[in-house]
N, C-alpha and C positions, 0 to 999 in steps of 0.2 A: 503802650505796654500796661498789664493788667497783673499786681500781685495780690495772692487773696492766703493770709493764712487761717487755720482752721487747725483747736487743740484736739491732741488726744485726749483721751477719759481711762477713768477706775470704777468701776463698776462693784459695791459694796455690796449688795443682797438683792437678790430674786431674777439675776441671770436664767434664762432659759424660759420665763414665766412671759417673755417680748414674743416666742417663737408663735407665730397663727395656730399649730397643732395644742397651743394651752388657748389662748386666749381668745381665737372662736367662738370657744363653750363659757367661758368664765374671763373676768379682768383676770389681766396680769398686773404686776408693779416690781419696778427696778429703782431702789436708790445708788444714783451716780453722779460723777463732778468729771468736770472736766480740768484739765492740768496741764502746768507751763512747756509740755513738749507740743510739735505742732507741726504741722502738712503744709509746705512752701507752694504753690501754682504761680505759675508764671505764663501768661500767655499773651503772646508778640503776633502782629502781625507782619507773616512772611511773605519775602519779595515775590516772589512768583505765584502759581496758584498751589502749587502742590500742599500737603500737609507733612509736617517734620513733629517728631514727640520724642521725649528727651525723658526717659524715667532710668529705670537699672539696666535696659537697653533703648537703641535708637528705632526709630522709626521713620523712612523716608516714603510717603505713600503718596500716589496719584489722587485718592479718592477715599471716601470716609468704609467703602465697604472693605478697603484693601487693610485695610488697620488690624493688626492683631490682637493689641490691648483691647478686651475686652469693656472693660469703663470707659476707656476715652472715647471708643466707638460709638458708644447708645449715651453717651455724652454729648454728641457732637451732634450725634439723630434727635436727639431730644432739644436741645434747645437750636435747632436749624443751622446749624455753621457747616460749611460742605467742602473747601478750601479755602487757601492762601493763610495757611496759621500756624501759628508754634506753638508747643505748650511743652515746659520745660517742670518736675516736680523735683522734690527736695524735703527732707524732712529729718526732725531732730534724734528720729530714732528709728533702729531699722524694721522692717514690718514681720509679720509674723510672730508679735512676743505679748499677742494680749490687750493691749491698749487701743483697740479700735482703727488702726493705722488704715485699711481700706476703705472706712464708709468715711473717714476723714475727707482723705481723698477723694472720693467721691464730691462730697461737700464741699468742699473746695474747688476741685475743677468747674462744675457746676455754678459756683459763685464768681470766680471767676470769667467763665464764658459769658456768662447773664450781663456781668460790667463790662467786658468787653461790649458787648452788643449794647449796650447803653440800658441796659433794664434791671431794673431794681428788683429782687426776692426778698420777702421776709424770711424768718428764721424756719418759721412752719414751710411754707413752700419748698427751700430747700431741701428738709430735711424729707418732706413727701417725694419728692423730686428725686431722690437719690434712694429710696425705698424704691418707687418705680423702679431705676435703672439696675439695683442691686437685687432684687426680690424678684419684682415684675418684669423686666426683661430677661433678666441672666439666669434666672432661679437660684441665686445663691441659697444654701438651708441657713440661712443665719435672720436673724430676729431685726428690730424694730430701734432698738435703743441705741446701738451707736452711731445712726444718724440724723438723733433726734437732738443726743446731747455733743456733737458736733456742729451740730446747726444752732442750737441753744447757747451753750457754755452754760458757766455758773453749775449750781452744786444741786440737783435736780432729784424730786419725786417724779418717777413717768406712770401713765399708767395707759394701759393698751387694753382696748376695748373690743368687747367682739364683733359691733361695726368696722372696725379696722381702726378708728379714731385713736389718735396718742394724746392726753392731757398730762400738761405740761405744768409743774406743780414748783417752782420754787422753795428750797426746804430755809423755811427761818428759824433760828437758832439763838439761844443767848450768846452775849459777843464773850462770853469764858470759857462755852464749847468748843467756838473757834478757835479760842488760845489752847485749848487744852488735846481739840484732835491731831491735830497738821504732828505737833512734836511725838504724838502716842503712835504713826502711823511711819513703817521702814516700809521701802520699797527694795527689792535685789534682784538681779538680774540673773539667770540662770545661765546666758550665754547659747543657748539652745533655740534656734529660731523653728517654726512649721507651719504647716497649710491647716489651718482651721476648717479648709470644708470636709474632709474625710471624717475628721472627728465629730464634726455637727451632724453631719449624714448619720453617722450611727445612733448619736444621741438621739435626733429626732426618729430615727427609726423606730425606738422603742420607746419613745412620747406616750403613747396609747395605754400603755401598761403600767406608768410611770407617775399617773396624773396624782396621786396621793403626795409624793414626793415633790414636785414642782407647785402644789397649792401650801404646801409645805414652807418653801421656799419664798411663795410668794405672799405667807404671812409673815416671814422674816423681814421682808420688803419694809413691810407694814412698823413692825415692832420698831425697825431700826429708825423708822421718821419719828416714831411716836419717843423714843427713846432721843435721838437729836434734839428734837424740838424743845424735850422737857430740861436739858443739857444732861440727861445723863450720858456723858462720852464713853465711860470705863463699860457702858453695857455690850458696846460693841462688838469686843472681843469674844467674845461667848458669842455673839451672831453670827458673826466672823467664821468661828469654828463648825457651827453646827451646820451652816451652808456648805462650807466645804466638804464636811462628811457627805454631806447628800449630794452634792455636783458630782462627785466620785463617785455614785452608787449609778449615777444615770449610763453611760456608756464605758467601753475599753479605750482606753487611751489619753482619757482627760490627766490619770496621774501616773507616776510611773515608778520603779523605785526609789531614782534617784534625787525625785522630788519626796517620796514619802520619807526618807532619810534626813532628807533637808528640814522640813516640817516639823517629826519629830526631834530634832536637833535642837531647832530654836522655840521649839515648846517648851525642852530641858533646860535651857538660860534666859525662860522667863519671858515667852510669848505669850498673849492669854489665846490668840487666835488666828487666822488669816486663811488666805486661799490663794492661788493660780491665776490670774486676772483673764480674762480672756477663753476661747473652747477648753484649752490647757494642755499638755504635750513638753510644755515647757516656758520659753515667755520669761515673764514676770511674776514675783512671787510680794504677795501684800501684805505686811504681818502687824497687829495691833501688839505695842509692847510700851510699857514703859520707859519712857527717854533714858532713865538710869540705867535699863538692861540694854539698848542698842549697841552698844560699843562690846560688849560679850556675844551678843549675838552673831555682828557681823564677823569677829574675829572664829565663832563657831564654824563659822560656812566661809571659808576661805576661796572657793572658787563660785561664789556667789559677787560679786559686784554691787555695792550697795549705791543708787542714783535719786540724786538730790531733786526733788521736786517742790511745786507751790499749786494752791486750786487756781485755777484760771477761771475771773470772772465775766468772759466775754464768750462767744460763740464764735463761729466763723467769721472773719471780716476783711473787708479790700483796704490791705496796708498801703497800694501806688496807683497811684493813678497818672499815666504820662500823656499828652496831648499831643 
């Protein structure tokens, strides 16, 4: 038996700037970290030949073509496993709310299969590895980063090149930044889960038109490392906000009313800024505020759910290994 977990992520500035339709023509760049929720794989090998897969439904199939889950399918076709296997998932939070939870997945599964098979991956190969399966085989419209910083961990500059190349940037920080973000930084829960590829579809649909705005975006990227690094934290905020203006201008759907109510809400009790984590629809809401305004805030948004996190500084990795 093979356990492999792998965090989710928060994605702080230059979202959409990963997609190939920007970064072709031009770098893109995303600062993001990865955080203490995380994508359980489990994969066993099963008594007989057949294949059995265990996610939010079952799967009992003869053969890799008979599989319906699409990822564990060109999973399974990529790193050569054809029967006799289980693979059971689990995770700390449920998908569809922004935080990367399928290229997680992804990365995980993949990590797992590779230790099963007795073969080692780096962090880079996974994460190409699940770009293949998620991009290049499936066509998902979704971009580059969250399976670079699921495969990575730690608290990451990326940048995506129009070779297709993702350089993988460590952001260093003075150690009072670090005291001083983690506490400035509310996560809340919307309670509203969705399929991200509708939303992306549209987004990217009107990429072409859009490129002012996402170079935009992806000097926010910019500003926010150069602002980390130098420890200004408080700059954030004003980042924070002014990307989310502009994610919002990109397609229908990313916000809706009752997140813009939300928003302005905890603007009123002392937000400086934040955004929708993820395509957006609903999700996860990220708000840079002052430790002293948190406790007003959350009592502002009452069916907002506020959930406790930490940055996680590791990448994907194989927690069991049974012989």
């Amino acid at each position: 038996m093979i356990i492999s977990r792998t965090p989710f992520r928060m994605s702080f500035a230059g979202g959409g700037t990963d997609l190939a339709a920007f970064y072709q023509d031009q770098p893109g760049a995303v600062v993001t970290t990865a955080i203490d929720k995380y994508m359980y794989i489990t994969v066993n090998r099963y008594f007989d030949d057949s294949i059995i897969l265990k996610y939010s439904r079952t799967e009992l199939v003869a053969s890799v073509d008979k599989i319906r889950h699409p990822i564990l399918r060109e999973c399974l076709r990529l790193v050569g496993i054809s029967r006799g296997i289980e693979i059971t998932s689990m995770a700390d939070v449920v998908g569809g709310t922004g935080l990367g939870s399928s290229s997680s997945f992804t990365v995980g599964v993949l990590h797992a299969l590779h230790a099963y098979k007795g073969e080692f991956r780096t962090a880079e190969e996974l994460a190409r590895e699940a770009c293949e399966v998620e991009i290049g085989r499936l066509k998902e419209p979704i971009g580059k980063q969250d399976q670079y910083i699921a495969a990575y961990g730690g608290f990451q500059y990326l940048e995506f090149m129009p070779n297709g190349s993702v350089r993988v940037d460590p952001l260093i920080c003075p150690p009072a930044a670090w005291k001083q973000l983690s506490p400035s930084l509310l996560l809340l829960y919307s309670g509203v889960t969705r399929k991200a590829g509708p939303i992306l579809r549209r987004m990217r649909a009107g990429l072409e038109k859009r490129q002012d705005v996402l170079r935009r975006m992806c000097e926010l990227a910019q500003e926010a490392r150069r602002e980390l690094q130098s420890g200004r934290v408080a700059s954030l905020g004003e980042i924070f906000h002014e990307g989310w203006e502009l994610k919002r201008s990109l397609a229908d759907g990313i916000s809706n009313p009752s997140i813009d109510r939300a928003y302005e809400t905890a603007r009123h009790h002392g937000v400086v800024g934040g955004k929708i984590l993820g395509a957006g629809g609903g999700g996860f809401l990220l708000l840079f505020c002052p430790p002293a305004k948190h406790s007003a805030v959350v009592k502002a948004l009452p069916r907002w759910r506020e959930i406790p996190f930490h940055f996680e500084p590791e990448g994907s990795k194989i927690i069991y290994v049974s012989k």
